[in-house]
C-alpha positions as CSV (number, residue, x, y, z in Angstrom):
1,X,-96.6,5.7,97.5
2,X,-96.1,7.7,94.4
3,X,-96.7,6.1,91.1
4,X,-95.4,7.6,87.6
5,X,-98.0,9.3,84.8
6,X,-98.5,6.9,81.8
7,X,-100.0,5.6,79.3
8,X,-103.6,5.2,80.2
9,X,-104.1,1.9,78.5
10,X,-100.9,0.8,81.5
11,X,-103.0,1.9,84.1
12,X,-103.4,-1.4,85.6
13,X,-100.0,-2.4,85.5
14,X,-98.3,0.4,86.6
15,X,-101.6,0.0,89.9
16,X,-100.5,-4.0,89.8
17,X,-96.6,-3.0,90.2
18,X,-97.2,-0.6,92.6
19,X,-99.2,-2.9,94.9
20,X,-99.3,-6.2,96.8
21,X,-97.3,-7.6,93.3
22,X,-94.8,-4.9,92.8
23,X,-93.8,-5.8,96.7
24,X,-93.8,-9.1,96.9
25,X,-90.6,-9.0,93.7
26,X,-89.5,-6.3,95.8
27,X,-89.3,-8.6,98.6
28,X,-88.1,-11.7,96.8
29,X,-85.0,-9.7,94.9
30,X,-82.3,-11.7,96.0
31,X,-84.5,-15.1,95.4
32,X,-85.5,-14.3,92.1
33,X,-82.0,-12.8,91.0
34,X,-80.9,-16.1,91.9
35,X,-83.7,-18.3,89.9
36,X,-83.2,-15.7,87.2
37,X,-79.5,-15.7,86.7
38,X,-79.3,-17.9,83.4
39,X,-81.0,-15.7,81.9
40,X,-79.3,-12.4,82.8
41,X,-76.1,-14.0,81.8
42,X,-77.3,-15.3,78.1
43,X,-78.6,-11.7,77.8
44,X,-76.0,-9.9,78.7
45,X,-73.9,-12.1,76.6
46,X,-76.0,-11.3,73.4
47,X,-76.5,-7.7,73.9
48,X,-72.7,-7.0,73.5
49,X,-72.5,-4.1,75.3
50,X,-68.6,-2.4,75.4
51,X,-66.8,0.1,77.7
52,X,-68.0,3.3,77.3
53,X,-71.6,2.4,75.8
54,X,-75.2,4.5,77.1
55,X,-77.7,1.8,78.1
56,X,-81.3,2.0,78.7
57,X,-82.7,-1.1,81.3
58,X,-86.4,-1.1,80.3
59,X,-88.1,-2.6,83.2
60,X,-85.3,-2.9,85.3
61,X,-87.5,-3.5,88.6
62,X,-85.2,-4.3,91.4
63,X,-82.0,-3.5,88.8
64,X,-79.7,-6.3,89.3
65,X,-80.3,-6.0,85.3
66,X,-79.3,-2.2,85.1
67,X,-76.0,-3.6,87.8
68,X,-74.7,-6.0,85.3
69,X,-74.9,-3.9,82.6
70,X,-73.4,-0.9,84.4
71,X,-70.1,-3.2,84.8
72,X,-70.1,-4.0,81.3
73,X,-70.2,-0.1,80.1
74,X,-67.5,1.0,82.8
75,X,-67.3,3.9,84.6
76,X,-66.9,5.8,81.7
77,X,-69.8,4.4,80.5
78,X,-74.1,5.3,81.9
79,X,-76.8,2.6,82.2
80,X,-81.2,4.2,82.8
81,X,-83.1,1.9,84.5
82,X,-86.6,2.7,83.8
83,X,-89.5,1.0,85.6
84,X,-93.0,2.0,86.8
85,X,-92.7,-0.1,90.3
86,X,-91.7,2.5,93.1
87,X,-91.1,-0.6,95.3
88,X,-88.9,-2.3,92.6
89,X,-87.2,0.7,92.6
90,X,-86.6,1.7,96.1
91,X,-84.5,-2.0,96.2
92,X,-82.6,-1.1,93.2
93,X,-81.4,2.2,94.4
94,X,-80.4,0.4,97.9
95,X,-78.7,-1.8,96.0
96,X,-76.5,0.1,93.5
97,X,-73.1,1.0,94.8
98,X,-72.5,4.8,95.1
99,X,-70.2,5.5,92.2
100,X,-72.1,3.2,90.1
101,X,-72.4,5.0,86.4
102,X,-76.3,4.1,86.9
103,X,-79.5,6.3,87.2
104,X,-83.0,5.1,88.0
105,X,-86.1,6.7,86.8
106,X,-89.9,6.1,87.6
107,X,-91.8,6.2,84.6
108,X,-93.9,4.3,81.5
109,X,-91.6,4.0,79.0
110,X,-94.2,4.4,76.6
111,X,-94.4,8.1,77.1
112,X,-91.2,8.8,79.2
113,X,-89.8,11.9,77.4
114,X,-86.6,10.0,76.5
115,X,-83.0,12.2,75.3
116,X,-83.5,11.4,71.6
117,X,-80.7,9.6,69.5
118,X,-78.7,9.5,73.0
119,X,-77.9,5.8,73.7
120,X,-76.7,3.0,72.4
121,X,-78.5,-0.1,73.3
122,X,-81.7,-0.7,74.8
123,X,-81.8,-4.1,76.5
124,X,-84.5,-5.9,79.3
125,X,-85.0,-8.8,81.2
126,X,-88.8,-9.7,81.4
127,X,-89.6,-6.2,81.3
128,X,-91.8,-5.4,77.9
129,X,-94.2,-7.9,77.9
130,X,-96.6,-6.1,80.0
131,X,-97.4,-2.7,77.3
132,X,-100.7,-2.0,76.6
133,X,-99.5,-0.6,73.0
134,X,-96.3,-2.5,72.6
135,X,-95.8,-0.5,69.3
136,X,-96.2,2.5,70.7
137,X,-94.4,1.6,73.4
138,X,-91.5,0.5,71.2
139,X,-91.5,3.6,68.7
140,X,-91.1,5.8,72.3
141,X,-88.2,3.2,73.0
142,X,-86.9,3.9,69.5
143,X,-85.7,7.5,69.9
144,X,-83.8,6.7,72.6
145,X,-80.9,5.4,70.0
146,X,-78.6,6.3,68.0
147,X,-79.0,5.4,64.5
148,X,-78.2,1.9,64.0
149,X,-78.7,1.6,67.6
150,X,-79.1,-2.0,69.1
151,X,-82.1,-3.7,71.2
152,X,-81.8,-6.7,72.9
153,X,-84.1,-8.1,75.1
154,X,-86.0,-12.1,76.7
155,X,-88.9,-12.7,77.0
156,X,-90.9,-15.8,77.6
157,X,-91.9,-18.2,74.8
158,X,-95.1,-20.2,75.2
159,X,-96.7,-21.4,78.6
160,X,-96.8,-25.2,77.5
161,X,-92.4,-24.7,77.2
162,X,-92.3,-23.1,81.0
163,X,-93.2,-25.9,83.3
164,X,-91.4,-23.9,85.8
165,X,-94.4,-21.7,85.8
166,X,-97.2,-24.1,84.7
167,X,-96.9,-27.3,86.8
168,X,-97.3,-25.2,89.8
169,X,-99.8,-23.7,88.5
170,X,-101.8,-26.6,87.5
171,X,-101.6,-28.2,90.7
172,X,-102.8,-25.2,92.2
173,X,-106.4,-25.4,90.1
174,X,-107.1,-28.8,91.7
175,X,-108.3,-25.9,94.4
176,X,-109.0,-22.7,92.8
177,X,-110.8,-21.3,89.3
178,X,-108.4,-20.8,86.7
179,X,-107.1,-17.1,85.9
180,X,-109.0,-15.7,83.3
181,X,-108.1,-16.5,80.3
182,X,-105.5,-14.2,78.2
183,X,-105.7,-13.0,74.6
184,X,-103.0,-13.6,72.3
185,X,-102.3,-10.1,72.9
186,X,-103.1,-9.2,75.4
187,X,-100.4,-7.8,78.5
188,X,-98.6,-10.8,80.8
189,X,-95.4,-12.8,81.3
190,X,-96.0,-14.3,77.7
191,X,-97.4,-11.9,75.3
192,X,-93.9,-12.1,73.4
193,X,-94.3,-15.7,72.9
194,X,-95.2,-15.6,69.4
195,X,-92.2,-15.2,66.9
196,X,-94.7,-13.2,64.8
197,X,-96.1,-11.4,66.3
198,X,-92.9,-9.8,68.0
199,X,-91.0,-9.3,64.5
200,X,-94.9,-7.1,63.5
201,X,-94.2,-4.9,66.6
202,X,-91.1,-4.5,66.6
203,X,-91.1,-4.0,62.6
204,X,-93.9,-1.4,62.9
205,X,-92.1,0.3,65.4
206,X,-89.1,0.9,62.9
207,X,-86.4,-1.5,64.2
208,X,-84.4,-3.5,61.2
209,X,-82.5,-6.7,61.5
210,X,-84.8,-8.6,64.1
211,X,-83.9,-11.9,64.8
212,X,-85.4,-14.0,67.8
213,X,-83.1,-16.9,69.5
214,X,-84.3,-19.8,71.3
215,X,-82.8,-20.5,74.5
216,X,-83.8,-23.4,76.6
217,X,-83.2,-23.3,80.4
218,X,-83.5,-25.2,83.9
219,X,-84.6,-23.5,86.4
220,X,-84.3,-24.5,90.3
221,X,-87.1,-23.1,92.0
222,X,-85.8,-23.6,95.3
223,X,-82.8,-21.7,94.4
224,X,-80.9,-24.8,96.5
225,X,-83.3,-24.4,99.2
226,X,-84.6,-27.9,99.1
227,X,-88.6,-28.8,98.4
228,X,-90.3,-27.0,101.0
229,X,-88.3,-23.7,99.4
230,X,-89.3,-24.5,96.0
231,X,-93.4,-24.9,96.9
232,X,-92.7,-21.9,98.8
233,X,-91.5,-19.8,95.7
234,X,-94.1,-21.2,93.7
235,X,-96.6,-19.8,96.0
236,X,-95.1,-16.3,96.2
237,X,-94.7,-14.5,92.7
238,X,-95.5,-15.8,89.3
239,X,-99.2,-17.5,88.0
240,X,-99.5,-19.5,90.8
241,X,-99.2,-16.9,93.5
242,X,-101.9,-14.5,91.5
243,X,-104.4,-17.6,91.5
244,X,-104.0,-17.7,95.0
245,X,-105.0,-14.3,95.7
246,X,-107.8,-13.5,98.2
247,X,-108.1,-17.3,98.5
248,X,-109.0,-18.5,102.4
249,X,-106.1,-19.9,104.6
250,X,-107.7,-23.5,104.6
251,X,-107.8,-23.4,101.0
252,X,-103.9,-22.0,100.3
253,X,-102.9,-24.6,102.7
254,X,-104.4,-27.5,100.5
255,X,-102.9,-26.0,97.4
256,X,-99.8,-26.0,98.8
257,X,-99.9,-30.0,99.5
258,X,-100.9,-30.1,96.2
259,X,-97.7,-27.9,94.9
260,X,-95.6,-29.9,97.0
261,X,-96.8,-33.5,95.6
262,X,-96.8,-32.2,92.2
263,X,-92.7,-31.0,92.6
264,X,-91.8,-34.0,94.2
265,X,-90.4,-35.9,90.8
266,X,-88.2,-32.9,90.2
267,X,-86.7,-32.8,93.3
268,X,-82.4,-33.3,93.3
269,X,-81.2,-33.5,96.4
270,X,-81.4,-29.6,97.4
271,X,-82.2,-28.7,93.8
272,X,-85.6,-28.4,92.4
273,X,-85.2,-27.9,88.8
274,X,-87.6,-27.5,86.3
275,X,-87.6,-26.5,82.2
276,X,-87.9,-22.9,80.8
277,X,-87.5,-21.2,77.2
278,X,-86.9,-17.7,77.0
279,X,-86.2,-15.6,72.9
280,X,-84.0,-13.5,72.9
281,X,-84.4,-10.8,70.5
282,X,-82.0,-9.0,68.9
283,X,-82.6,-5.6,66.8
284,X,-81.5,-2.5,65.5
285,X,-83.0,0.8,64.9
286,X,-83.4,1.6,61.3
């Protein structure tokens, strides 16, 4: 499967993406677009995009993203949806509609030879988190606009305010080691979480105007699917399912009793629904 030049510092990613993980979202698309639906609509609703407007989708994996910004814009209107997952993308190009004002591109949008001072928002769901060099990554971003273009983008806040992902997780090490552990800056779901951290970034990367919103969610992991859905999500993408890797069948099977016990209290008739805190962030380019 071909897999796009970058950055050398995103080697990993862009091999972690194009592997077992970048499949497995691939595979989940219409789960996850489900689970994941608050926060599309609280971004889109932020980013403000009009009739007419050039978008770029950083991230855009299996572009339901790129989608609901493309009906925002218009026909008259063009959304780029750039991600580095060739399975991602393969799903979002089945996907999009054939007169849809949307293009997809495989690439590292830290060195992705962007049409300078050519659009006029640069928005993402969950997809900048994972950039070796963020700052570099976001000064590349940058040209993309036009001056005083906007940025808007969520990310996750801290670990301890996404039970979602955590209490799965923790259940799960009653089995397995714990992931390694993850530097404050280092690539993942929540290398954004800090509030300074993103304002130095995206500061030094010459965007103005930054401000970061918190936005507190509930997520159902079983996307109405009842209990046994919810353990099953939990298993299959996020934290949880990378601690799992490589483990033996006897072992996944425990872990899974333990998932399941540990869900139990959340459980609402079909609805399993846990807490979650995204930012949103809202810039311009100075």
């Amino acid at each position: 499967m071909d897999t796009p030049p970058g950055h050398q510092q995103n080697a990993d990613q862009i091999a972690y993406w194009n592997g077992p993980g970048g499949q497995r979202w691939a595979s989940r698309q219409q789960a996850q677009d489900i689970l994941l639906a608050p926060v599309l609509d609280i971004l889109v609703g932020r980013a403000g995009a009009k009739s007419g407007e050039r978008i770029v989708d950083i991230g855009c994996g299996n572009g339901s993203t790129t989608l609901a910004f493309a009906r925002e814009v218009g026909p008259s209107g063009q959304v780029l949806g750039i991600d580095v997952s060739a399975p991602m993308l393969a799903r979002a190009r089945q996907a999009t509609p054939a007169n849809a004002p949307v293009e997809f591109v495989l690439a590292d949008a830290t060195v992705y030879p962007f049409d300078r001072g050519s659009f006029d928002l640069v928005t993402s769901r969950f997809g900048v988190m994972f950039f070796a060099e963020p700052t570099l990554s976001f000064a590349n971003i940058r040209k993309s606009l036009r001056p005083s273009g906007r940025l808007a983008f969520a990310c996750w806040r801290e670990p301890r305010d996404n039970p979602w992902m955590m209490v799965p997780l923790q259940a799960v090490y009653q089995h397995v080691p714990k992931l390694p552990p993850q530097g404050p800056e280092d690539p993942g779901p929540f290398a954004f979480a800090s509030e300074a951290r993103v304002q130095r970034i995206l500061g030094d990367a010459g965007f103005a105007d930054i401000k970061m919103e918190r936005c507190d969610l509930s997520l159902d992991i079983a996307i109405g699917g009842g209990l046994d859905a919810a353990v099953q999500s939990a298993l299959e993408i996020g934290p949880t399912s990378r601690a799992l890797e490589g483990q033996a069948p006897e072992l996944r099977a425990a872990a899974a009793i333990s998932v399941r016990e540990t869900l139990v209290p959340f459980v609402r008739d079909q609805a399993v629904a846990l807490p979650g805190s995204i930012w949103i962030v809202t810039a311009r380019a100075s």
